[in-house]
N, CA, C and O atoms as a GROMACS GRO file, in nm:
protein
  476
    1UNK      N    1  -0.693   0.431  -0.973
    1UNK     CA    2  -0.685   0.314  -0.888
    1UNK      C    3  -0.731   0.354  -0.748
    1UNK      O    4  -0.712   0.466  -0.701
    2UNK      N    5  -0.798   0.244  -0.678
    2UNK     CA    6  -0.846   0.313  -0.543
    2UNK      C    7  -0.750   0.244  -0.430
    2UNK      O    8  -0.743   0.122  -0.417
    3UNK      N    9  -0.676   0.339  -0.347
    3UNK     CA   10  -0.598   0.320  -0.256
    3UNK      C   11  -0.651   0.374  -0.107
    3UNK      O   12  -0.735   0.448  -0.056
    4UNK      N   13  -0.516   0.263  -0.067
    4UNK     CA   14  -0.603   0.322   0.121
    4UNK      C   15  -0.469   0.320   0.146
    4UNK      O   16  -0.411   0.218   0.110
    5UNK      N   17  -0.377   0.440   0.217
    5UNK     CA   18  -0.264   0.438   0.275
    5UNK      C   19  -0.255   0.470   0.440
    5UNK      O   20  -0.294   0.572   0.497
    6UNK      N   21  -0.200   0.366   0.492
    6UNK     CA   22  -0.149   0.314   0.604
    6UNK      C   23  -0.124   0.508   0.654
    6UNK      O   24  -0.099   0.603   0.580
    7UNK      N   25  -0.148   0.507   0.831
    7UNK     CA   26  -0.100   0.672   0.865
    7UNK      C   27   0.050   0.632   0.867
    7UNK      O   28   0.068   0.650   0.987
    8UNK      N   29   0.138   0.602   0.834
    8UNK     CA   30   0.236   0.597   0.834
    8UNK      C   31   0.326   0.645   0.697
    8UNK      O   32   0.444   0.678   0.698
    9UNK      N   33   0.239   0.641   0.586
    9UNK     CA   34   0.259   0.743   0.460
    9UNK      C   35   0.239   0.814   0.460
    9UNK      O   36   0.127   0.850   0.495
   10UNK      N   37   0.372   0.930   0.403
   10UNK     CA   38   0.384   1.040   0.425
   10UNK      C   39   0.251   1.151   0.329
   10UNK      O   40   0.194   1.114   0.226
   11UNK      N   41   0.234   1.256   0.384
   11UNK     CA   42   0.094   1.329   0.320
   11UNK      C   43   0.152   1.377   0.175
   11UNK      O   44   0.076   1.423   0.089
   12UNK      N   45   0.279   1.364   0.156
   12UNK     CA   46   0.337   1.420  -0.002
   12UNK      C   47   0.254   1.319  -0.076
   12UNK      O   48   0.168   1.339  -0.162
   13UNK      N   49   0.302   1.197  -0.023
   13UNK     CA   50   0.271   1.095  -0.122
   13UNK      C   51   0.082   1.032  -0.139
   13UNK      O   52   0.038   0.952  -0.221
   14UNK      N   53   0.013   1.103  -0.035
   14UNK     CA   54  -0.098   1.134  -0.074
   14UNK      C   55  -0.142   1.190  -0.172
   14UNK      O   56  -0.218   1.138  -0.253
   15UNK      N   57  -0.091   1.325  -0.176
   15UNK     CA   58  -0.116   1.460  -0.212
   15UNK      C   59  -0.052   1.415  -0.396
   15UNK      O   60  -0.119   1.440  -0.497
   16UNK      N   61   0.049   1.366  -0.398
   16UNK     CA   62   0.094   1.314  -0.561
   16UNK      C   63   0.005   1.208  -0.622
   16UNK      O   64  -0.027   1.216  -0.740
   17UNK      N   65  -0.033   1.117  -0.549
   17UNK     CA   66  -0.120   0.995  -0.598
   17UNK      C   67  -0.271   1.059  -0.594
   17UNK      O   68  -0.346   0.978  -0.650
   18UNK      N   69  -0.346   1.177  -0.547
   18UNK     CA   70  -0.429   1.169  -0.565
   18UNK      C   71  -0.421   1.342  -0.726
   18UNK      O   72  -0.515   1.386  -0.791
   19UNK      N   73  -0.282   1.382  -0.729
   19UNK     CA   74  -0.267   1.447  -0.820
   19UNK      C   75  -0.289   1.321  -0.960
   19UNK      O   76  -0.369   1.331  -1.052
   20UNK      N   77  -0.214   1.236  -0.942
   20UNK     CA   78  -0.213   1.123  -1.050
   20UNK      C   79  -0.342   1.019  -1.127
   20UNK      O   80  -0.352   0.934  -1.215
   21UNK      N   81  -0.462   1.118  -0.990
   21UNK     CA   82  -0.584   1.086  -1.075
   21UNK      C   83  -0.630   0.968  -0.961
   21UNK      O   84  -0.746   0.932  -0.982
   22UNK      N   85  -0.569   0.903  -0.850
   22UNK     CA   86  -0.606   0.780  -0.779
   22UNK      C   87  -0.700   0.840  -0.688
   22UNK      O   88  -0.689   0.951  -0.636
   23UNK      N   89  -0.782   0.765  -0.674
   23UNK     CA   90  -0.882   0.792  -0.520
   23UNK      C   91  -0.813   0.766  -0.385
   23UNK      O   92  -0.879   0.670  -0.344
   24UNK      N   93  -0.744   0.786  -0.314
   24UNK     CA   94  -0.695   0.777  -0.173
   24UNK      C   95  -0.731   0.792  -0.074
   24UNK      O   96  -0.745   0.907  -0.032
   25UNK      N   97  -0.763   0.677   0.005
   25UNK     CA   98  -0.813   0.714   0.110
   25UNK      C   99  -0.723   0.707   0.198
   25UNK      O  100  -0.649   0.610   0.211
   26UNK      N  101  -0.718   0.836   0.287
   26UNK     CA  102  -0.618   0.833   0.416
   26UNK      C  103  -0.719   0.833   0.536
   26UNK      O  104  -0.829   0.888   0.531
   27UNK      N  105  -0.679   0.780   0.621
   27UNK     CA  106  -0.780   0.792   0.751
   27UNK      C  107  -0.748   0.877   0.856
   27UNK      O  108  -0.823   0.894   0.952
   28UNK      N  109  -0.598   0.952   0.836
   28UNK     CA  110  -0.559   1.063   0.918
   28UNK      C  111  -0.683   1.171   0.965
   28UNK      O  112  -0.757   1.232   0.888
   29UNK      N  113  -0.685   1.177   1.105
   29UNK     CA  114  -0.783   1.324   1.141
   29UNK      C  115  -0.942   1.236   1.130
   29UNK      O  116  -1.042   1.302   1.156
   30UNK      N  117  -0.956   1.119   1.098
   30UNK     CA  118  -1.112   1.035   1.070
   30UNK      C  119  -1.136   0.993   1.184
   30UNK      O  120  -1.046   0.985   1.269
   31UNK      N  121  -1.291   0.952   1.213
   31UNK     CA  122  -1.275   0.868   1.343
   31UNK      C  123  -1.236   0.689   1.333
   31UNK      O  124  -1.250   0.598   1.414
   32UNK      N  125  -1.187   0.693   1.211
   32UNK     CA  126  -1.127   0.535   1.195
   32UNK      C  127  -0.948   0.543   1.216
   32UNK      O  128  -0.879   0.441   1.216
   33UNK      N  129  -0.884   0.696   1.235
   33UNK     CA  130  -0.788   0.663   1.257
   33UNK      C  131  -0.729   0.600   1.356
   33UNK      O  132  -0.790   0.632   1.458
   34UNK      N  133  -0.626   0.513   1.388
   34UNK     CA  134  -0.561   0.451   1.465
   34UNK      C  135  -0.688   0.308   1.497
   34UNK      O  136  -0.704   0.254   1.607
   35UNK      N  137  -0.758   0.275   1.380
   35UNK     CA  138  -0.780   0.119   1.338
   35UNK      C  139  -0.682   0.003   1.409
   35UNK      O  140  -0.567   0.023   1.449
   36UNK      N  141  -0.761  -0.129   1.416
   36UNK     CA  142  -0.665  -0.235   1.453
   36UNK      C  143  -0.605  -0.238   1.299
   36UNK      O  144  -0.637  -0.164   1.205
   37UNK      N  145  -0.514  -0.339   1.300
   37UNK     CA  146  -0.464  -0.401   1.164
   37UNK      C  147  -0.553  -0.512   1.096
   37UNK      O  148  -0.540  -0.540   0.976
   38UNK      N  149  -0.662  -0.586   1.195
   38UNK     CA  150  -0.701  -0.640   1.165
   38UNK      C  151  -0.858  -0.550   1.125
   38UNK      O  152  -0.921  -0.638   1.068
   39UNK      N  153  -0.921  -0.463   1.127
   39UNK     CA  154  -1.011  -0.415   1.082
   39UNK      C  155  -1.012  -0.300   0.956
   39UNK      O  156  -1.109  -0.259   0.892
   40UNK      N  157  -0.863  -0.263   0.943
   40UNK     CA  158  -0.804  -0.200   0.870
   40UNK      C  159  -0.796  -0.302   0.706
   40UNK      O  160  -0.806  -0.262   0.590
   41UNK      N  161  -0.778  -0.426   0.756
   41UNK     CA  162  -0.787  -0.495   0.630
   41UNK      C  163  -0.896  -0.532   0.602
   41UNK      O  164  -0.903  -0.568   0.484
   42UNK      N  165  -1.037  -0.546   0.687
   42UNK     CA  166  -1.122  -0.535   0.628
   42UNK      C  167  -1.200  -0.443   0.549
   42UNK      O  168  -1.282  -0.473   0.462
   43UNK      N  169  -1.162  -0.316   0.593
   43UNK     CA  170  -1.228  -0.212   0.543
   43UNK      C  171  -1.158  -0.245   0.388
   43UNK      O  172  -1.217  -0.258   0.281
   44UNK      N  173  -1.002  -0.255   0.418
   44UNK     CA  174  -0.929  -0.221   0.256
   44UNK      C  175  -0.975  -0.367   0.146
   44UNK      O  176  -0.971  -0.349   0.024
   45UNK      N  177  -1.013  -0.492   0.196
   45UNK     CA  178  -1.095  -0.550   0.146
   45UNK      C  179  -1.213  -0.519   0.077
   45UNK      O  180  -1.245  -0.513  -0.042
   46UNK      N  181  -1.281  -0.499   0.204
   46UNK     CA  182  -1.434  -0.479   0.179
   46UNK      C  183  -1.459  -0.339   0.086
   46UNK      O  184  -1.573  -0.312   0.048
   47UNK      N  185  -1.345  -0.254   0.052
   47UNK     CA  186  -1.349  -0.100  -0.061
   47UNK      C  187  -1.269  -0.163  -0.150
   47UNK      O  188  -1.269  -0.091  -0.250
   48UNK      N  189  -1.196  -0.264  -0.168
   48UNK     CA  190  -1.122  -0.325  -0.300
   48UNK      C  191  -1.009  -0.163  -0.330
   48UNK      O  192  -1.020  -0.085  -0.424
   49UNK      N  193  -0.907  -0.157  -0.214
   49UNK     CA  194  -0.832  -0.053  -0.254
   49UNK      C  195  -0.667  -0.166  -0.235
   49UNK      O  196  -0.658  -0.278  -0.186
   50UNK      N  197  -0.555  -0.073  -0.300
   50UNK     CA  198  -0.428  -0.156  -0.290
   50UNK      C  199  -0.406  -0.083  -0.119
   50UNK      O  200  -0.438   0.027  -0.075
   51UNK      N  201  -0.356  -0.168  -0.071
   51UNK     CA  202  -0.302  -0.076   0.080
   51UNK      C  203  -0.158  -0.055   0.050
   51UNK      O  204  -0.068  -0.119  -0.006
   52UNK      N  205  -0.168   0.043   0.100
   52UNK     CA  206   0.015   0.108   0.102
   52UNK      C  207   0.034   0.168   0.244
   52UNK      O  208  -0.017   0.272   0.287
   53UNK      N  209   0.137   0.065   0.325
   53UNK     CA  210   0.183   0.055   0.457
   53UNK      C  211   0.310   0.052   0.447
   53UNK      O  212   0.371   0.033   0.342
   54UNK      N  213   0.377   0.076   0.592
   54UNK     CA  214   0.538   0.066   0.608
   54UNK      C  215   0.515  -0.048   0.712
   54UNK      O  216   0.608  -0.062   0.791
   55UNK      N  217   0.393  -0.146   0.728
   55UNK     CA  218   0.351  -0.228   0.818
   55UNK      C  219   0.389  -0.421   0.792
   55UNK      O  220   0.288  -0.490   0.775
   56UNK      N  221   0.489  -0.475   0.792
   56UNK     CA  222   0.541  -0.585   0.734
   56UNK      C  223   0.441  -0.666   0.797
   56UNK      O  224   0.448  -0.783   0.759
   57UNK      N  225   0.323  -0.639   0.907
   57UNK     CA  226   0.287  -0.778   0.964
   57UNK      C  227   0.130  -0.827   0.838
   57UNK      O  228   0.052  -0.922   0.840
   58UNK      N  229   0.144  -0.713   0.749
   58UNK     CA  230   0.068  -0.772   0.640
   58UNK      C  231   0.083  -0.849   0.523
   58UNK      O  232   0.002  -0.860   0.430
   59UNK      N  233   0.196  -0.902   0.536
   59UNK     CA  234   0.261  -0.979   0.429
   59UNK      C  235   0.214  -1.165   0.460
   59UNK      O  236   0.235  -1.260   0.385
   60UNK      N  237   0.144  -1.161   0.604
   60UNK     CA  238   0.055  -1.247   0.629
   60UNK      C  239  -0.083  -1.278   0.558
   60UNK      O  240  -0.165  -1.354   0.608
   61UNK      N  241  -0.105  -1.205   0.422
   61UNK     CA  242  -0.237  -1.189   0.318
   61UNK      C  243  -0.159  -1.205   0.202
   61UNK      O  244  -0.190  -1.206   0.083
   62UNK      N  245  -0.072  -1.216   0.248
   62UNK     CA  246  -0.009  -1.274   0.097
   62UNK      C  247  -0.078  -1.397  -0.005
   62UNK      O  248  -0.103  -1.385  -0.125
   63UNK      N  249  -0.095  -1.484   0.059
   63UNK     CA  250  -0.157  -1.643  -0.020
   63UNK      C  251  -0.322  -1.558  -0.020
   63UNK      O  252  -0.396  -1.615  -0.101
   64UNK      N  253  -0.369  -1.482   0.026
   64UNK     CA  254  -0.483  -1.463   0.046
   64UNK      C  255  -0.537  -1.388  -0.131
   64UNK      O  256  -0.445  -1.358  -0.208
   65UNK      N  257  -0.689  -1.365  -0.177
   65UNK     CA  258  -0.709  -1.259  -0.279
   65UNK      C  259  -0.730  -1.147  -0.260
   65UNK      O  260  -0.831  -1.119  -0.195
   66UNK      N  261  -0.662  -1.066  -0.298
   66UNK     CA  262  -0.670  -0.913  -0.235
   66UNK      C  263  -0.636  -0.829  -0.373
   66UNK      O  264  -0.600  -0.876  -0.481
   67UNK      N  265  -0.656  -0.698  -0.339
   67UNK     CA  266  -0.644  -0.583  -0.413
   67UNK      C  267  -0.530  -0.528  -0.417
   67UNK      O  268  -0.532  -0.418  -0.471
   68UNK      N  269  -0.374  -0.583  -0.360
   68UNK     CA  270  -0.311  -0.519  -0.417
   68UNK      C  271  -0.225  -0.458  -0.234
   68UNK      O  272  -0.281  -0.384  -0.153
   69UNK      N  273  -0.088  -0.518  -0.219
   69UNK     CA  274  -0.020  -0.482  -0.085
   69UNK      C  275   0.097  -0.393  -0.118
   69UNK      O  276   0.118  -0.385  -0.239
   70UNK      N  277   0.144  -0.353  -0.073
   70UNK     CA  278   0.257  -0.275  -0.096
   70UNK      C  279   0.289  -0.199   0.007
   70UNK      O  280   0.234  -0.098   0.049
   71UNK      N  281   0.420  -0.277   0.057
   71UNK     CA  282   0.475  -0.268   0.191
   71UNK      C  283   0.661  -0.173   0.206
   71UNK      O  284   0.772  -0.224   0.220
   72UNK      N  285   0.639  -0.086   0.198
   72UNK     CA  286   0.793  -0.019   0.268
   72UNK      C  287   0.879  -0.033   0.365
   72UNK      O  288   0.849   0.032   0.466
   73UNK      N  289   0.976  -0.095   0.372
   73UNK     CA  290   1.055  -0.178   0.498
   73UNK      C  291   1.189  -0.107   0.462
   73UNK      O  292   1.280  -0.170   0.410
   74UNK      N  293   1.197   0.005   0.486
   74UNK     CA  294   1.365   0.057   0.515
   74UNK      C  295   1.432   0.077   0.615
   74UNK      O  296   1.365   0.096   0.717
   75UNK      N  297   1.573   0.081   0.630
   75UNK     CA  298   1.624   0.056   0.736
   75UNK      C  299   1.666   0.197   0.803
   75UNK      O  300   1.698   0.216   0.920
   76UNK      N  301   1.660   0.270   0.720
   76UNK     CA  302   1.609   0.439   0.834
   76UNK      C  303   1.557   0.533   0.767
   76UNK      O  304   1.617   0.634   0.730
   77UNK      N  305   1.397   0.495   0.739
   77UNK     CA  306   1.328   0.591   0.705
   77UNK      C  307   1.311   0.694   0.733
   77UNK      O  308   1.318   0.728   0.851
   78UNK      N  309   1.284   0.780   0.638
   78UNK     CA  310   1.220   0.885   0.635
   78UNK      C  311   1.120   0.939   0.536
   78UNK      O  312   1.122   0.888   0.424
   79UNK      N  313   1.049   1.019   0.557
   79UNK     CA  314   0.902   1.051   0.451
   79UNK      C  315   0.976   1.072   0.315
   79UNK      O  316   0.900   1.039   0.224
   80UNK      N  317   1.076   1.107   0.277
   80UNK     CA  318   1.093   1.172   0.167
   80UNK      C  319   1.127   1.013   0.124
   80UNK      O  320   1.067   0.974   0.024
   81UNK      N  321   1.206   0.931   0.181
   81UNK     CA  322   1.274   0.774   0.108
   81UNK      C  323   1.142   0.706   0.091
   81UNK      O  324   1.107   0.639  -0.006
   82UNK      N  325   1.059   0.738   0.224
   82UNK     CA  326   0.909   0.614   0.170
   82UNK      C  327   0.860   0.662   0.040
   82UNK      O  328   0.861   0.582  -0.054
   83UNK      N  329   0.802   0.822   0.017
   83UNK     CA  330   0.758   0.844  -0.068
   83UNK      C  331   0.832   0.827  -0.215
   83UNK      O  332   0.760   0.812  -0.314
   84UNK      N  333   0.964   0.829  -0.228
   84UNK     CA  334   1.004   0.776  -0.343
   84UNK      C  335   1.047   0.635  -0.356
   84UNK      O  336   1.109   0.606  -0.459
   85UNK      N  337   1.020   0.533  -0.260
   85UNK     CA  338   0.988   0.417  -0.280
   85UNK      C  339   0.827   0.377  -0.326
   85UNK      O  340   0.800   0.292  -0.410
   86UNK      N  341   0.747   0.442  -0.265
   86UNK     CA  342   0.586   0.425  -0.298
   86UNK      C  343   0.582   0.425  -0.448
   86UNK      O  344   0.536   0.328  -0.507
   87UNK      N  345   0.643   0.563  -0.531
   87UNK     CA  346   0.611   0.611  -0.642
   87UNK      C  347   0.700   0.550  -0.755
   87UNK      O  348   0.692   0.562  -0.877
   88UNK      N  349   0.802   0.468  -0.663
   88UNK     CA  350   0.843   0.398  -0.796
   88UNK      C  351   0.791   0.231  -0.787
   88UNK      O  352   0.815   0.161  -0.885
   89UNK      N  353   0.739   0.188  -0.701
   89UNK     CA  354   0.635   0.073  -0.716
   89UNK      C  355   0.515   0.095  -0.757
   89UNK      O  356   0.464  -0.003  -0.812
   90UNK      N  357   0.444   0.198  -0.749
   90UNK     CA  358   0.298   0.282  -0.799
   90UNK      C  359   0.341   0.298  -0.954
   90UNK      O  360   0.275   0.244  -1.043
   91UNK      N  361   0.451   0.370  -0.979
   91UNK     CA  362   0.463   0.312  -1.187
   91UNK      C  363   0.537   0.191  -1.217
   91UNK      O  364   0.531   0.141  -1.330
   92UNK      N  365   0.582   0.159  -1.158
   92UNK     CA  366   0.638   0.024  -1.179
   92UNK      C  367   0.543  -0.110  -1.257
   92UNK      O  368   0.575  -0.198  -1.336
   93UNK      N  369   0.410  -0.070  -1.187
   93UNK     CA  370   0.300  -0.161  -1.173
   93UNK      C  371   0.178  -0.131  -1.284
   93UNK      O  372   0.217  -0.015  -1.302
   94UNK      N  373   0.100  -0.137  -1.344
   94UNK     CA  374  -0.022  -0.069  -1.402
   94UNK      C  375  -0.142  -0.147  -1.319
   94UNK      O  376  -0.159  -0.268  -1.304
   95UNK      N  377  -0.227  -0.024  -1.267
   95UNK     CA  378  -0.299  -0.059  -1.220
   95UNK      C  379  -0.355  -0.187  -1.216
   95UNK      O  380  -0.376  -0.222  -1.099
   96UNK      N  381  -0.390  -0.273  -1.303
   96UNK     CA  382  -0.443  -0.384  -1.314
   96UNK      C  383  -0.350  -0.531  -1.281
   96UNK      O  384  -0.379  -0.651  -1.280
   97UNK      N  385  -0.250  -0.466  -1.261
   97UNK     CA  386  -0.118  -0.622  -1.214
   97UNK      C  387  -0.143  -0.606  -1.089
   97UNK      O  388  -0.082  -0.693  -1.026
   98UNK      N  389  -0.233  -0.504  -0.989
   98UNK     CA  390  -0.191  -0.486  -0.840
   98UNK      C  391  -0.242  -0.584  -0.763
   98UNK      O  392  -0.204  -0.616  -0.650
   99UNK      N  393  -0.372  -0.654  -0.860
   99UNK     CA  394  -0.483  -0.772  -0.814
   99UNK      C  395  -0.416  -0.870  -0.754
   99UNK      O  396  -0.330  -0.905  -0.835
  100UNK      N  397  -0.407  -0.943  -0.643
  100UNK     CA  398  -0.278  -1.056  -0.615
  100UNK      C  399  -0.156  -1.032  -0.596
  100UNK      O  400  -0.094  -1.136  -0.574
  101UNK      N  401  -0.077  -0.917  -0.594
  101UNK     CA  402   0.024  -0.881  -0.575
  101UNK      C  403   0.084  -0.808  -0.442
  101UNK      O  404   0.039  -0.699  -0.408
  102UNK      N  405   0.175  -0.865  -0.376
  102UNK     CA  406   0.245  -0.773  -0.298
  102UNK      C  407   0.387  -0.815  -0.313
  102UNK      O  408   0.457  -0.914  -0.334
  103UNK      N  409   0.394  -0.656  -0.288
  103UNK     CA  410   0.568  -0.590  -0.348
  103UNK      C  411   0.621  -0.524  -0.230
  103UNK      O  412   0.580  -0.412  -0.200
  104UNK      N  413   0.729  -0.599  -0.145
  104UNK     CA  414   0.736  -0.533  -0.080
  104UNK      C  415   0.931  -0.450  -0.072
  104UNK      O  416   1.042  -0.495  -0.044
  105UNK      N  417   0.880  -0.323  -0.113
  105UNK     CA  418   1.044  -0.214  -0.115
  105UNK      C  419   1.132  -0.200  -0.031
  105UNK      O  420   1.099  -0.121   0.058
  106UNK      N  421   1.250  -0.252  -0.017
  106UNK     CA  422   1.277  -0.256   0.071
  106UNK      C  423   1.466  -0.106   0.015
  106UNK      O  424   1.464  -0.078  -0.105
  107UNK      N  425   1.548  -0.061   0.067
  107UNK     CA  426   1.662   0.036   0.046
  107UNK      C  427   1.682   0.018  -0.081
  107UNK      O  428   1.654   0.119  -0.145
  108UNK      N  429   1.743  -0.125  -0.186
  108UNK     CA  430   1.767  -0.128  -0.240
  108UNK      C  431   1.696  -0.213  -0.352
  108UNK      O  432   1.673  -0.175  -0.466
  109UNK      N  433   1.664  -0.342  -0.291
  109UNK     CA  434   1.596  -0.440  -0.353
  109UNK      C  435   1.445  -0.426  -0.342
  109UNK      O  436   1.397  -0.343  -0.264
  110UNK      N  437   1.364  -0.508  -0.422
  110UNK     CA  438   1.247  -0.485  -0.411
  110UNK      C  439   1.178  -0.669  -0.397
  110UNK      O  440   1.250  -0.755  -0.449
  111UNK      N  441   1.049  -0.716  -0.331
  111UNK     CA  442   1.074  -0.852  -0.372
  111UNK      C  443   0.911  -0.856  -0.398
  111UNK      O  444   0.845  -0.772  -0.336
  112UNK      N  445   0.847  -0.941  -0.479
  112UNK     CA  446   0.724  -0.986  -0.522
  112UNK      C  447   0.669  -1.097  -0.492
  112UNK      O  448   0.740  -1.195  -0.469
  113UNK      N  449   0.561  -1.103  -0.488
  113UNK     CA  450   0.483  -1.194  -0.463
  113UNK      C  451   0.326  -1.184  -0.523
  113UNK      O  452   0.258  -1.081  -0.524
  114UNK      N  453   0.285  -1.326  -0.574
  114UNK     CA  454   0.150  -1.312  -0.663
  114UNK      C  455   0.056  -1.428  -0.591
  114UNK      O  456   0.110  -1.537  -0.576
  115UNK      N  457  -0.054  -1.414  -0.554
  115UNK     CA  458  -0.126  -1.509  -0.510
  115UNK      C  459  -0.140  -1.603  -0.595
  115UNK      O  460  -0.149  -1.715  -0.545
  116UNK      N  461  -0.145  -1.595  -0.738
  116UNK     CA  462  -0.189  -1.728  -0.833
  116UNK      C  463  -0.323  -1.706  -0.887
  116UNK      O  464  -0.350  -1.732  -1.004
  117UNK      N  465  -0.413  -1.654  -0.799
  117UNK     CA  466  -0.587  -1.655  -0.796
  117UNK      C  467  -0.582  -1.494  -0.851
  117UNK      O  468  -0.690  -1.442  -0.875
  118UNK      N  469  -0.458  -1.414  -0.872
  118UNK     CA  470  -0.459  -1.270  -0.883
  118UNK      C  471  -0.506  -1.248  -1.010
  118UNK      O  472  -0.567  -1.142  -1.026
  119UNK      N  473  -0.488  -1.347  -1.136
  119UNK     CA  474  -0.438  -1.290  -1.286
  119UNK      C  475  -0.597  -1.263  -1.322
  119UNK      O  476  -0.628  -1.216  -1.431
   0.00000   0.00000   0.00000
């Protein structure tokens, strides 16, 4: 699956998802790091990757068609809690449900959302 993760995911959970066979793009150390949010979704558009952020102001693409959101919202993160929230929404899902979908993880609960135009 081709992913683009937000610099705010931790490099474990790079480093496992691209063990798991996914293409990942991180933009850490690039000259695209520290992107607006709004050009950031074009790129992750315009490459058809799922984005994986700890960034809630993207849940505004929700009604929109996209490749796939997945948003981490805990209430005192840390790299090790994001990354085992990432990886249990990353199998949770099979690649092909990610089309139209955002899931966003939050401590305990998790909540969904499908554009309609996704299936």
């Amino acid at each position: 699956m081709k992913i683009f993760v937000d610099e705010n995911i931790p490099l474990m959970t790079v480093r496992v998802l691209r063990e798991m066979g996914h293409d990942v793009r991180d933009i850490r150390g690039t000259a695209d790091e520290g992107m607006t949010d709004d050009a950031l979704w074009e790129t992750v558009q315009r490459e058809g990757r799922l984005l994986i952020t700890t960034d809630k102001g993207f849940t505004q693409h929700r009604y929109e068609l996209h490749h796939g959101i997945l948003i981490v919202r805990l209430k005192q993160p840390n790299r090790h809690k994001i990354h085992q929230r990432v990886m249990q929404a990353i199998t949770q899902f099979a690649a092909k449900e990610w089309l139209g979908l955002l899931v966003v993880m939050r401590d305990v609960v998790q909540s969904v959302w499908r554009t309609g135009r996704g299936k």
